[in-house]
FIMARDO-293856 format. One record per residue: residue in three letters; x, z, y of N, C-alpha, C in turn. Coordinates in pm, whole numbers, plus 50000, padded with zeros to 5 digits. Layout:
residues N
ALAXZYXZYXZY...
END
This chain:
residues 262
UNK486615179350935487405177750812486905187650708UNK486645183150568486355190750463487275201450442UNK487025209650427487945226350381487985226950257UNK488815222750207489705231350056489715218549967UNK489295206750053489365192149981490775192549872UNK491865192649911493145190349871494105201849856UNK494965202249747495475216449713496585217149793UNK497125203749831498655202749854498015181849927UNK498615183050086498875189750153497485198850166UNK497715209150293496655219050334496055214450422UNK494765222450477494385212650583494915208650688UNK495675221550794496645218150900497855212150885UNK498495199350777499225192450733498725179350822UNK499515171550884499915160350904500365153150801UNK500515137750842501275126850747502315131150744UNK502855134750876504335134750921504795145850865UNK504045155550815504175174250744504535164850627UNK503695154450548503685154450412505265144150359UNK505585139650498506515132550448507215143150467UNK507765149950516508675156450559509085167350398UNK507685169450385507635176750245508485169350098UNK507735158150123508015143750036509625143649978UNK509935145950150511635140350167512545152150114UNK511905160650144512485176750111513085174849999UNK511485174949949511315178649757512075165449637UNK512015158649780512815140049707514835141449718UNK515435151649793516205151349827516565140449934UNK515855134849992515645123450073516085125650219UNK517315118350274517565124050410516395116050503UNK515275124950561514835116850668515575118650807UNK515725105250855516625105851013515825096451088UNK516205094951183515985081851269516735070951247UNK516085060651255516675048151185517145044951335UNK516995046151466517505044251572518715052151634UNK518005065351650519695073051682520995077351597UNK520595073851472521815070151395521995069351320UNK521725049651342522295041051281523795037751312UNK524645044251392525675042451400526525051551265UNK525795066251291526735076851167526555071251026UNK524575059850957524385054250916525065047150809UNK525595041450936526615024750929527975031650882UNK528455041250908529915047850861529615050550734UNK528605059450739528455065550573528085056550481UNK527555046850518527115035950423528385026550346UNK528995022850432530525015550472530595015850335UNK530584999050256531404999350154530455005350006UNK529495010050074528515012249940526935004049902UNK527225002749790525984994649727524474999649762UNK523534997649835522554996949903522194993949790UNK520575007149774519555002249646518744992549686UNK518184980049617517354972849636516594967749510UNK515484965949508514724959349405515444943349300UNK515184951349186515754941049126515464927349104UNK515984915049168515594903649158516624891449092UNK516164878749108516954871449071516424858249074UNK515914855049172515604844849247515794843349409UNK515274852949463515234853649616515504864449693UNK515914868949792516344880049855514674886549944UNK514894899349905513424906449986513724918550025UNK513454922750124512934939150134513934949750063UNK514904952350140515654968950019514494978550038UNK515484984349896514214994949874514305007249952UNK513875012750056514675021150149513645033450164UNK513855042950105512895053450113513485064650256UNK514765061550313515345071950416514525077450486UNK513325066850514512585072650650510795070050615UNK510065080150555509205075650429508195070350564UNK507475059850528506375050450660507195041850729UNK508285039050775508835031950814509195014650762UNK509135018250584509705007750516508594999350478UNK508484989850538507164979050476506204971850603UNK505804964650524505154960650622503594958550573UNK502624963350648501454957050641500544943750636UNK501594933250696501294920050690502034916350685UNK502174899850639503054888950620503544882350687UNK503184884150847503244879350956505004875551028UNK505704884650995507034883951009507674877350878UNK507764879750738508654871750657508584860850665UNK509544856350638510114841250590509724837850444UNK508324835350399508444831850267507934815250264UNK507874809050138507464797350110505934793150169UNK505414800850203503894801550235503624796150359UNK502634786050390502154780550488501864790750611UNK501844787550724501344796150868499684792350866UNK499394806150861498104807050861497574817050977UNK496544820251056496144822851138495754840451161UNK495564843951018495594855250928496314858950840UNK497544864750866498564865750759497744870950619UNK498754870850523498654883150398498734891350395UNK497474902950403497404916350460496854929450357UNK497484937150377497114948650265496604961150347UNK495634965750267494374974850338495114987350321UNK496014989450432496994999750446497285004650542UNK497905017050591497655023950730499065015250785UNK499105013350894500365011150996501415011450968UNK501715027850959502765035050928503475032950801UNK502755024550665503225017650550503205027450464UNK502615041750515502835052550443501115057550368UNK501015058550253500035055350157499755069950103UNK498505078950138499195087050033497275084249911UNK497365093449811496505088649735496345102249601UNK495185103349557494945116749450495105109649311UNK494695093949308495005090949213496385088449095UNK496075091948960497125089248891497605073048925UNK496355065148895496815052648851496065045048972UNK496505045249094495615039149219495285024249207UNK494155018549286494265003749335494535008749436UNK495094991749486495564988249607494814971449632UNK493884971249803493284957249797494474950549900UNK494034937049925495044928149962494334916849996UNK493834909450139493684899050138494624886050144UNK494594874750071495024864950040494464850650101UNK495314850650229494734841150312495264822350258UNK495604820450158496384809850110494694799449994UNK495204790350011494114784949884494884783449781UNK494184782849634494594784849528495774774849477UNK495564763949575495954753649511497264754449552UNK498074762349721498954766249741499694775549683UNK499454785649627499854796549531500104793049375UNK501664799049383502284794149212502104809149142UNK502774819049222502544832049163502424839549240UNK501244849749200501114863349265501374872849210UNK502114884549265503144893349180502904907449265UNK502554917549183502494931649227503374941649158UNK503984950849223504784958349151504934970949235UNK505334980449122505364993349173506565000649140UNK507655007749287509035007149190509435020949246UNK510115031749144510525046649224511645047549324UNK512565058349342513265059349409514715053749374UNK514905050949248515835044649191516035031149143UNK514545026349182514405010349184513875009049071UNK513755010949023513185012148840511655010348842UNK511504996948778509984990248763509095002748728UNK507625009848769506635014648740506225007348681UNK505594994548727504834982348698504744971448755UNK505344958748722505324947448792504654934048695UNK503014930148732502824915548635502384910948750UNK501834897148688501064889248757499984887548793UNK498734882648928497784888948957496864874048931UNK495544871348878495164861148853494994857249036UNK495084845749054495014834049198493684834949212UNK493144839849323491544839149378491534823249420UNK490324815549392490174802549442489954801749569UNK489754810049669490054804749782490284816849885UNK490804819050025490564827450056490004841650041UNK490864856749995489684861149943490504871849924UNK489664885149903490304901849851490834901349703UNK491744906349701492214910849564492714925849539UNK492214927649378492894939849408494204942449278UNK495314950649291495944954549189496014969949174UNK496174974849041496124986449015497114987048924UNK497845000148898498605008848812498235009948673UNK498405003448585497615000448445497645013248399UNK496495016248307496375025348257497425030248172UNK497745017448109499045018548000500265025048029UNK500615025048193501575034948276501725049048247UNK502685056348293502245070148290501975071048444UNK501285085148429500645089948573501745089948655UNK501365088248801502435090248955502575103448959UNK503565106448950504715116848944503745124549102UNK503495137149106503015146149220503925145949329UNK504035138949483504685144649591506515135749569UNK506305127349453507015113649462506635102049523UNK508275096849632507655083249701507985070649590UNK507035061149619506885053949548506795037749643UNK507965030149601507555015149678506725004949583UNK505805002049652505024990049623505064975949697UNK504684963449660504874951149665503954941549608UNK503714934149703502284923649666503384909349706UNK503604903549624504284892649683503654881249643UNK503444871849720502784858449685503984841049716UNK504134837849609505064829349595504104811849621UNK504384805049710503984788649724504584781049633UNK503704768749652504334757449629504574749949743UNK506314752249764506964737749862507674732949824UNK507164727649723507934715349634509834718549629UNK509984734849604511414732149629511304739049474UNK512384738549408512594746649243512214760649272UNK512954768049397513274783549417512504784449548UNK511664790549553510964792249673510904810249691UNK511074809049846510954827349819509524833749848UNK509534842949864508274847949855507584853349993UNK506374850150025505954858050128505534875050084UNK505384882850188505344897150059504594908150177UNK503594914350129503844928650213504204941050121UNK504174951350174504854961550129504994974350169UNK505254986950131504835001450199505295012750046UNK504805027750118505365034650017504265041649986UNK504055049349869502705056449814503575072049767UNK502795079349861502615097349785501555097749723UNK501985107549585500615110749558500135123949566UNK499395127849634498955139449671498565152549579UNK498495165149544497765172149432495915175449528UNK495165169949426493715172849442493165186649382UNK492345190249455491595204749398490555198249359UNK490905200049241489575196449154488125206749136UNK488055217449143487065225449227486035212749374UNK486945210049425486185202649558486225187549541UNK486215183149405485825166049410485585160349312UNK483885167449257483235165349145482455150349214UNK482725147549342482275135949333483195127649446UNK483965119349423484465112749525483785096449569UNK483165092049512482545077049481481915073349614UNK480535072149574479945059949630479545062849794UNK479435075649860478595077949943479255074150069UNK478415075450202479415073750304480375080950338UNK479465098150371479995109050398481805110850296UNK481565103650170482895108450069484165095950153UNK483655085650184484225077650242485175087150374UNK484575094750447484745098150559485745110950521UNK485485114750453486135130250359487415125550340UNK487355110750262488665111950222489865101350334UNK489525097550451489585090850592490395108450661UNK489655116050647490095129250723491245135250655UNK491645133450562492465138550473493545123350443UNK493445114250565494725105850525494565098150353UNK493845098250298493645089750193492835077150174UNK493985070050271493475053350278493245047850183UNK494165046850076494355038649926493045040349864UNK492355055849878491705060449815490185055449851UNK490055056550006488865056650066488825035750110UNK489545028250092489445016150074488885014049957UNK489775014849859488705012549750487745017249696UNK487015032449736485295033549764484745023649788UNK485235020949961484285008649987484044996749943UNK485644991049898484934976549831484814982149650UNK484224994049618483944994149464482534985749475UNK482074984649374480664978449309479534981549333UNK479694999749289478495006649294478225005549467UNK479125016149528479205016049678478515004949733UNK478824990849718478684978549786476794979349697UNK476694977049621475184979449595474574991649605UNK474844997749665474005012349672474085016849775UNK474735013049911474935020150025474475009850126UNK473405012050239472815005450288473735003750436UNK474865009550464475305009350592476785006750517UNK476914994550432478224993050372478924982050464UNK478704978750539479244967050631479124977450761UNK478834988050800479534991850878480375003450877UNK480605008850802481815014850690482645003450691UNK482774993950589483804984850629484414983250790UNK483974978250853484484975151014484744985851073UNK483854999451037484815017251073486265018551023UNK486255016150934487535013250822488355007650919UNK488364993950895489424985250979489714990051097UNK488664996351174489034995751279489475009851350UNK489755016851246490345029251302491725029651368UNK492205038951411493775031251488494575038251375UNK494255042551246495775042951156495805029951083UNK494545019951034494735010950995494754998251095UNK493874997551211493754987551317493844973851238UNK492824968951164492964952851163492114947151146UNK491874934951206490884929351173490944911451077UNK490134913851010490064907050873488064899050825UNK488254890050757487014885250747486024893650638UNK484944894750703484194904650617484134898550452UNK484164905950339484484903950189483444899550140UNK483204884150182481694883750102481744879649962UNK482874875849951483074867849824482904881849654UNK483064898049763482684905549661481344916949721UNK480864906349765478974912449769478894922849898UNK479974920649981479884931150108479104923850192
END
């Protein structure tokens, strides 16, 4: 692991250190969602549960209690309008749903196992602890099978330092009904403080790939690999990709991205 990569966490920091930090500094009770959910269920009794604001279909509360816990990595479990496919709708995200990242304004990739002609809307959004839109538009429909990515518009302001943040890729069908709900994955994003002293270059190389893999910055070190330059300039970029996938914080396997020059 690189030494003095990151200002905050430190190096002997865990995920589990940074949530813990997260939750601290968030006022955020982390508990076990298993041993009690009974005291839970009392204290809750009778009160309005935050959830993302909608008004079409029911999805996902917004539940920051237990930061990695809330989301899911694939589409594989919801109930949305979307055909059964063999490869759910999957986002290039660790397990744990827990994201952390140096960037102000991150991408996030997403494969989209649906054809175009099935898909009415694709919808990304980014929402704080109070439910309150960061950013939510629409993502243009890839024609067929295929990676996509969404990002935090510039036009945003920057991600708040060591704030959790829920995100949402939802992809809406056509089954011929008026109101169709949505298939969706979903997870939470920290954003980390970077020492800028130690990352006059984070881009294209393998080794930076691997730097930022050691330091828990999936969001970050995914989209290295499928950037532009990277994919034309790195001669061992297809096996970086399949290192990627196949580490056990992300574990998945997915069709190699040819459709963007991998």
């Amino acid at each position: 692991m690189a030494a003095g990569f990151l200002q905050q966490p430190s190096q002997a920091q865990t995920v589990v250190e940074v949530e813990k930090k997260v939750v601290s500094d968030s006022k955020i009770n982390l508990t076990s969602e298993t041993s009690n959910q009974e005291d839970n269920d009392q204290n809750t009794a009778g009160k309005k549960q935050p959830s993302l604001v909608q008004s079409e279909e029911t999805e996902e509360p917004l539940d920051f209690t237990s930061l990695g816990r809330s989301g899911q990595q694939t589409a594989g479990e919801s109930r949305g309008s979307c055909p059964y496919v063999r490869t759910p709708l999957t986002a290039i995200a660790p397990k744990s749903n827990l994201s952390l990242t140096t960037k102000s304004h991150p991408r996030f990739w997403f494969y989209i196992p649906y054809s175009q002609s099935k898909i009415s809307k694709l919808e990304f959004s980014i929402v704080d602890q109070s439910g309150e839109d960061i950013t939510r538009y629409n993502l243009s429909v890839p024609q067929g099978n295929s990676y996509v990515s969404a990002v935090l518009p510039k036009t945003k302001p920057d991600l708040a330092i060591n704030s959790p943040y829920k995100w949402h890729l939802k992809v809406y069908c056509d089954n011929g009904k008026k109101i169709a709900s949505p298939t969706f994955v979903s997870g939470v994003l920290v954003r980390v403080k970077e020492n800028s002293n130690d990352s006059k270059s984070l881009k294209f190389s393998t080794y930076n790939v691997q730097k930022l893999i050691d330091h828990d910055l999936w969001i970050d070190a995914v989209n290295v690999v499928l950037e532009k330059d990277f994919r034309e300039d790195n001669d061992n970029k297809q096996m970086v990709w399949q290192d990627l996938l196949g580490s056990s914080t992300i574990n998945l396997k997915l069709p190699e991205p040819q459709g963007i020059g991998l």
